[in-house]
C-alpha positions, 0 to 999 in steps of 0.5 A: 505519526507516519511510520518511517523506515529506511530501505536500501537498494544494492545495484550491479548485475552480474553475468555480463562482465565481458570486455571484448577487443577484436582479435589481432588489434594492436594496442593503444593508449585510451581512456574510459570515462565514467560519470555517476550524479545524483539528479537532486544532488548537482555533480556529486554521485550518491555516497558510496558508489563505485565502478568496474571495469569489466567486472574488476577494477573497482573504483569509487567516485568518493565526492567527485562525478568521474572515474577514469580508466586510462591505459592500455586498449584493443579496439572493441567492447567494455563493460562497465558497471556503476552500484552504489549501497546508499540508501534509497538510490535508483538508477535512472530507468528507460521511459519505453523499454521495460527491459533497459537496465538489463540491456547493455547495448542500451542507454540506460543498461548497467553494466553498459557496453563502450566502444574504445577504438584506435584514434578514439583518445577518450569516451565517455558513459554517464549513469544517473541516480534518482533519490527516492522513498516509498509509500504503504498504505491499506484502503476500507470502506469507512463504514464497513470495514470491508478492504478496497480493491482497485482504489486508485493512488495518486501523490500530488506535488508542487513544483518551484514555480508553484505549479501541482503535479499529480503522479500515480506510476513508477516510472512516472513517465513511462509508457509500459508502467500502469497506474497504481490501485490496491490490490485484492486485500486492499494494500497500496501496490509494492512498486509506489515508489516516489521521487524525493519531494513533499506530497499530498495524497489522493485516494478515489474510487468510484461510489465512493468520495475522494479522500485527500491529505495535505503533506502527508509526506514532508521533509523525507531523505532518500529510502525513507519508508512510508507505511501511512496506516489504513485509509477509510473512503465513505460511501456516496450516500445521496438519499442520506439514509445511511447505507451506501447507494452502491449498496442500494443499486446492487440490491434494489436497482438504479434510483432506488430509495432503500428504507433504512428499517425494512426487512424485505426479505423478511430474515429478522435482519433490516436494511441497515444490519444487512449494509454493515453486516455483508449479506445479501437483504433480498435472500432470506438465508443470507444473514449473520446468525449463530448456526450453533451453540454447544456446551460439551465437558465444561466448554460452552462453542458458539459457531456462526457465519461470517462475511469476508473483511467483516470484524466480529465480536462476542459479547455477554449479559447477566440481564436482558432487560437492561440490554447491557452488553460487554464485550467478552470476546474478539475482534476478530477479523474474517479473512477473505475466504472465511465464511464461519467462526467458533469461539469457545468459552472455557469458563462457564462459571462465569456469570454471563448465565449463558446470555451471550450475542454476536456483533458485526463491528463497523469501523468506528470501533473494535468493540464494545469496551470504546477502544476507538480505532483510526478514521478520517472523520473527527473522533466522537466527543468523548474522545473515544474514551467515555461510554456509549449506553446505547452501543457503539454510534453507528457510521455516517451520523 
């Protein structure tokens, strides 16, 4: 089940309520008309908003389109304002100008200058609202669990006639709006803003295969909240042997076949424990290895080097013969600019006799006790909660 929240956008900007008739201008009798609708809602205005006049004179639109400010003018400038606090409504913003709403000589400012002169019986200002949610989400890499820079997010919708429309910016038809990716821990940007619809999602990035979920946004109200949990893109895996081509290309060039069980740099590590592991298969002192291990007042600290985005355990055995791991510690996650964790034992009467290892996690577990955590390939056939004698099944069989 999506995660929906409600958020809610409170609209007026203050500092521009300057009505500004000209000096000496006789009066006159005029009117000020002003209209607020919602795009998806015919004539009506979102509930609870209001204008003012000038920064005062506050009136609220209740069910209807139009307030009218009818009374006494000098020829000369008005500001007026609309807000609404009803949840999830956006003014309507400028497709070429960044700056817009803050600009009350233009179109789309609010407040918004109107000129009322003598002769002139009435004029007219028209604000409109859109409805709108948002979506977030985290992007991996399915197989390693690494956080994915630069994933392009695109949300597809179908229209009445039946046509699909992809949109990947806010606002969607801007010129100065830049398309949306995830950042360097891999989130959706903050503006994935969405008007009112049903949607499909897209996420794609190269070396990888697109991922795709049919409705993965349906029957919404204005400020719903989408967290949509974290995505997982698989590798492009041409040759089969496990072990993204990315990967392979980085290492060992274009057009190569990388061995699945080599171990060309020769660190005790093969191909594939240096893939899920993040280090380097070509440089011998880049691999996952314990840098210590130290008991001292009772405590038993066991220190190694980690990789960024890479989930660890510490698991423990009573008989290496019979290569039966559970897991005693973690997962932990390495953040991104940590290279090293310690984990300390503080009970060594245990009866682990101090046999203990370290595992880099690949996505398909948090750890050695089954706990099966969210992909998008189907769950193993034990459903996640039998046991695997042999470890937890690698990704990508």
């Amino acid at each position: 089940m999506r995660a929906v929240q409600k958020f809610v956008w409170v609209f007026g900007i203050t500092g521009i309520y300057l009505g500004l008739p000209l000096a000496g201008q006789a009066a006159f009798q005029g009117s000020i008309l002003v209209y607020a609708r919602s795009s998806t809602n015919g004539q009506a205005p979102p509930p609870l908003t209001s204008a003012l006049l000038n920064g005062g004179n506050s009136r609220g639109f209740g069910t209807n389109d139009l307030v009218t400010y009818t009374g006494s003018f000098e020829t000369g400038l008005y500001a007026v304002e609309v807000s609404s606090v009803a949840e999830g409504y956006v003014l309507r913003q400028s497709t070429t100008d960044p700056n817009a709403l803050n600009d009350p000589y233009s179109a789309f400012g609010n407040p918004r200058y109107v000129a009322m002169s003598e002769g002139t019986n009435a004029t007219f200002v028209s604000f409109q609202f859109d409805p709108v949610i948002t979506a977030a989400a985290g992007v991996r890499d399915a197989w390693t669990m690494q956080k994915l820079e630069h994933a392009a997010v695109a949300f597809e919708y179908r229209t009445t006639g039946g046509a699909t429309v992809a949109v990947g910016k806010y606002p969607w038809s801007a010129e100065y709006a830049t398309n949306w990716t995830t950042d360097v821990t891999g989130r959706f940007p903050a503006n994935t803003i969405l008007y009112l619809a049903d949607y499909d999602l897209t996420v794609s990035k190269s070396g990888y295969l697109p991922y795709n979920e049919i409705n993965i946004i349906t029957n919404a109200a204005p400020g719903d909240a989408y967290n949509l949990g974290t995505v997982f893109l698989e590798p492009e895996d041409s040759n089969t042997n496990r072990i993204a081509d990315a990967w392979e290309v980085l290492y060992f060039g274009t057009g190569s076949s990388v061995s699945t069980n080599a171990d060309p740099d020769g660190d005790g590590m093969d191909n594939r424990s240096e893939y899920v592991a993040g280090t380097d298969p070509t440089n011998a002192l880049s691999c996952l290895q314990v840098e210590s291990s130290v008991i001292s007042n009772g405590f038993f600290e066991l220190r190694w080097n980690v990789e960024p985005d890479h989930t660890y355990i510490v698991c423990g055995t009573t008989n290496l013969c019979a290569d039966s791991w559970v897991q005693i510690g973690g997962p932990w996650e390495a953040a991104p600019d940590q290279y090293e964790m310690v984990w300390v034992e503080t009970n060594t009467d245990l009866s682990w006799n101090n046999l203990y290892r370290v595992e880099v996690v690949s996505s398909w577990w948090l750890g050695t006790n089954q706990t099966l955590i969210n992909t998008n390939r189907p769950a193993p056939p034990s459903g996640g909660g039998g046991v695997y004698t042999n470890g937890p099944p690698i990704p990508g069989l």
